[in-house]
C-alpha positions in Angstrom: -16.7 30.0 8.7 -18.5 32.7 10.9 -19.9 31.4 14.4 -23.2 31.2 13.5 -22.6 29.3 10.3 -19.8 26.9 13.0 -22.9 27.1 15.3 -25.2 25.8 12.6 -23.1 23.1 11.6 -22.7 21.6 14.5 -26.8 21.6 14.9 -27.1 20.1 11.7 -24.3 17.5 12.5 -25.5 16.8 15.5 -29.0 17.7 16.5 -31.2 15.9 13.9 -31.0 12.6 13.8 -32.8 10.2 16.4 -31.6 10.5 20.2 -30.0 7.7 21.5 -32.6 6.7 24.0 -36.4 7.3 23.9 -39.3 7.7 25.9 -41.3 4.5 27.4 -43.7 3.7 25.0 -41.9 5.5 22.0 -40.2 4.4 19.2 -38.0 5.7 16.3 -38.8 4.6 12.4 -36.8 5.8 9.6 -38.8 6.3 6.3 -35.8 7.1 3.1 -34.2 10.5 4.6 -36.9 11.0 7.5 -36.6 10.1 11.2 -40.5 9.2 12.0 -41.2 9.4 16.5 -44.0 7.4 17.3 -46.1 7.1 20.3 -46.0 10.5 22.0 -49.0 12.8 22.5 -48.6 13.1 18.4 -46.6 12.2 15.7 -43.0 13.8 14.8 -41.4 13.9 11.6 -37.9 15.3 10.7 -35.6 15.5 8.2 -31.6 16.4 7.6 -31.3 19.7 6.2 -31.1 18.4 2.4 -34.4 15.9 2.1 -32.7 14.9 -1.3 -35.5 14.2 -2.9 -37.9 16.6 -4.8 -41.6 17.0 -6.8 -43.4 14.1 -6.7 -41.4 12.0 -5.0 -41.2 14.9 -1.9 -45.1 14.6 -2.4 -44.9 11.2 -2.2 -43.3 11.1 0.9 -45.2 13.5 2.7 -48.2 11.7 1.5 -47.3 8.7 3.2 -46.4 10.1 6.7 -49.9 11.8 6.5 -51.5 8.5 5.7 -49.2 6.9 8.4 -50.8 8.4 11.1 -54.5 8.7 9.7 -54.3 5.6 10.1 -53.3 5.6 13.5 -56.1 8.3 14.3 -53.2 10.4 15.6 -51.8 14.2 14.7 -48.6 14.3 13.0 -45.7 17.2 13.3 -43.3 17.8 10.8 -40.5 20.1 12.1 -38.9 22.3 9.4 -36.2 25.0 9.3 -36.2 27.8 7.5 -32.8 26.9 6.0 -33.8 23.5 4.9 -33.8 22.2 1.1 -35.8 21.9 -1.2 -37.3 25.3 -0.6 -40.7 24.4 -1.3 -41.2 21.6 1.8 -43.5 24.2 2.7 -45.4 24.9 0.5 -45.5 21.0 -0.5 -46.9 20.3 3.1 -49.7 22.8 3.0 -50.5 21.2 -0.4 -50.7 17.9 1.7 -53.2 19.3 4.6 -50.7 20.2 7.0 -51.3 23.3 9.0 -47.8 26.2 10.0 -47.7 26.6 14.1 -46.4 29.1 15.3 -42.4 29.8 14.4 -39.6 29.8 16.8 -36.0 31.1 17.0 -33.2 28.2 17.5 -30.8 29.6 19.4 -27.0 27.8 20.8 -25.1 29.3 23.2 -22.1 27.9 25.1 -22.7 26.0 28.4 -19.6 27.1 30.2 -20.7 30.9 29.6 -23.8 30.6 30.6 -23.0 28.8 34.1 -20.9 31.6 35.7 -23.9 33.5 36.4 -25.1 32.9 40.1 -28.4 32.1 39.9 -31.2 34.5 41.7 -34.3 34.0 43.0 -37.1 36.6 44.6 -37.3 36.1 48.3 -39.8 33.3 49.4 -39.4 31.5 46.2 -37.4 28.1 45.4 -35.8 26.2 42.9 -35.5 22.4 43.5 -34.8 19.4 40.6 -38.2 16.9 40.9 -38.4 13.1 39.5 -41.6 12.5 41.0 -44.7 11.8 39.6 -46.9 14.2 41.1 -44.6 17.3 40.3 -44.8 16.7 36.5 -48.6 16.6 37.0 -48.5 20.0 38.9 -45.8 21.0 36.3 -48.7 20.3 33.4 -51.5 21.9 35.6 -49.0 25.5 35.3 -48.4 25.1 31.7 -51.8 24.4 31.2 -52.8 27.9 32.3 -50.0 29.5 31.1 -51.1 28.6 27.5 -54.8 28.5 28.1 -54.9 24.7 26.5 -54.6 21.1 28.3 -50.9 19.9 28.7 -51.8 17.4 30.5 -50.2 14.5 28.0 -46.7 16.6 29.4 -47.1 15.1 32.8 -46.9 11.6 31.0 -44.5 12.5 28.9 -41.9 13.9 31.4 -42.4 10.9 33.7 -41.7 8.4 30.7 -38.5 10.2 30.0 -37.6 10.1 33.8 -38.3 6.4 34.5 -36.7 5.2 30.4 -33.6 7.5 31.1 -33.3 9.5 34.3 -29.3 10.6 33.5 -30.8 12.0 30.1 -33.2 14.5 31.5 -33.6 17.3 34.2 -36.5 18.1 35.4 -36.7 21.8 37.8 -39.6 23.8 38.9 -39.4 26.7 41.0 -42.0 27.3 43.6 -43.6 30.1 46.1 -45.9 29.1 48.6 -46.2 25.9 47.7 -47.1 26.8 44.2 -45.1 26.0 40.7 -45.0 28.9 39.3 -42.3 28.1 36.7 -40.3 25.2 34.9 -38.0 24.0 32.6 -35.8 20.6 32.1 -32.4 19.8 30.3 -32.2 17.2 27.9 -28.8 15.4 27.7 -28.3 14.2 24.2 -25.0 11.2 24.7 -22.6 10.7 22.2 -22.9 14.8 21.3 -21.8 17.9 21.9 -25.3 19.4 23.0 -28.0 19.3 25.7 -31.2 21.0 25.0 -33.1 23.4 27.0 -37.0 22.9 26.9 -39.9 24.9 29.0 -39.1 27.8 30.9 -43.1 28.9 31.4 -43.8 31.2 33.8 -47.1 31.9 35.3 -48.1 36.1 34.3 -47.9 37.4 37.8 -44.0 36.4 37.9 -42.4 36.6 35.1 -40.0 40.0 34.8 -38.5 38.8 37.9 -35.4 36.7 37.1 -36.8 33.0 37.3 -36.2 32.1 33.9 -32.8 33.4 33.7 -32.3 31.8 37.0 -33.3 28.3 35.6 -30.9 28.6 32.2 -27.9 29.3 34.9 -29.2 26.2 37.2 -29.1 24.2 33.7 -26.1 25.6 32.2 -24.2 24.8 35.3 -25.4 21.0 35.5 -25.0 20.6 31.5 -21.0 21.8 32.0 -20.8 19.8 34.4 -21.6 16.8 32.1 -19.1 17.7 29.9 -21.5 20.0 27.0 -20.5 22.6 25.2 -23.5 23.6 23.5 -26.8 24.3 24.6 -29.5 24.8 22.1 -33.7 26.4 22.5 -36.2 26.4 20.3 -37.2 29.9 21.9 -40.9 31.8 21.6 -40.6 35.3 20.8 -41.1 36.0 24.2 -38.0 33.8 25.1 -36.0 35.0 22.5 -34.5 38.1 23.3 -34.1 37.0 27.2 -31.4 34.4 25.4 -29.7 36.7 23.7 -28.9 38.8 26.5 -27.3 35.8 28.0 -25.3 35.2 25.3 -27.0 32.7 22.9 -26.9 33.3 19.2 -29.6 32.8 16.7 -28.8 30.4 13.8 -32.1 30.0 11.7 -36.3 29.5 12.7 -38.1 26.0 13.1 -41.8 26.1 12.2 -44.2 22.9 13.0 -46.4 22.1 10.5 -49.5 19.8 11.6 -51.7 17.7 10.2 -54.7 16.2 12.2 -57.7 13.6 12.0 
């Protein structure tokens, strides 16, 4: 096999089913070949990469995660790839009322290659690991203007994942004058080969100024130091091509499709 095809097998082996622990408040159902999260700020659904069913019955099961959550009054994600089978889970879910977001690169690159780069900061600004309440609030109060939307369910979310499994996650934000004006955590998943790297926002007026690379170093070097070999994004098109400088490798897309109330 090539690297990315090792690469991809080893996300597909490894990355898909349900992580070992879970968030306070959140629990993992499994519905035929789906893994169905309940209790976060909405719905998750996800599949290995061959559903093994097809037609109606792919309707049917798509159908019934929709009506799952309707009846909870509560959005629902399902998180495809664009290397997944049957082909035509897309279109199927469109068909069902669920809406594309928008489509991001899943890139893997090796922890112990990405850690020998020292990380640097501009002067005046810091990088510090939080736990603490208030710092995921402030953490949601940057993303929150970053994307021009409320993220204010993350603050919740990040603490529940702190206080349910606080050798699981890593939470950083990096700070000038007080200020977050970026973060980003590392999510250990036990019992694999991987750790995920999530967030990385950056307030406008700072980015282009080595912060986020800084943070995937910071990461990188705590993730080898677990023992991972792989760290994997789901990267933005802004984040993209920053990861691929450093070395990570693209091995297919992920695209949310939503339904709501």
């Amino acid at each position: 096999m090539t690297d990315t095809e090792t690469l991809l097998a080893a996300y597909d082996g490894q990355m898909r089913g349900a992580p070992p622990s879970s968030p306070a408040g959140v629990t993992y159902e499994q519905d035929g070949p789906l893994l169905r999260i309940v209790g976060g700020f909405r719905g998750l659904v996800s599949g290995p990469r061959s559903l093994g069913v097809r037609g109606a019955d792919l309707d049917l099961l798509i159908a019934r995660q929709r009506d799952y959550f309707a009846a909870r009054g509560e959005a629902v994600e399902w998180k495809t790839r664009s290397h997944d089978d049957p082909a035509d889970l897309t279109d199927r879910l469109r068909a069902a009322g669920f809406v594309p977001e928008d489509r991001e690169t899943v890139l893997i690159g090796r922890a112990a290659g990405l850690a020998v780069r020292e990380p640097v900061l501009p002067e005046g600004v810091t990088l510090r690991r939080v736990t603490a309440d208030a710092d995921m609030r402030r953490i949601a109060g940057m993303e929150s203007a970053v994307w021009g939307q409320d993220w204010s369910w993350l603050a919740d979310d990040l603490t529940g994942r702190v206080e349910s499994a606080p050798d699981d996650i890593a939470v950083y934000v990096v700070e000038a004058d007080g200020e977050v004006v970026s973060a980003a955590w590392l999510v250990f998943r036990p019992g694999t080969e991987f750790a995920s790297l999530w967030g990385g926002s950056t307030l406008a007026e700072w980015r282009g100024r080595g912060i986020y690379r800084a943070l995937v170093a910071t990461r990188a070097a705590l993730a080898v130091g677990r023992g991972v070999t792989y760290l994997q994004v789901d990267a933005s098109d802004d984040s993209a091509p920053i990861l691929r400088r450093l070395g990570f490798e693209a091995v297919t897309t992920t695209t949310p499709y939503v339904w709501s109330p």
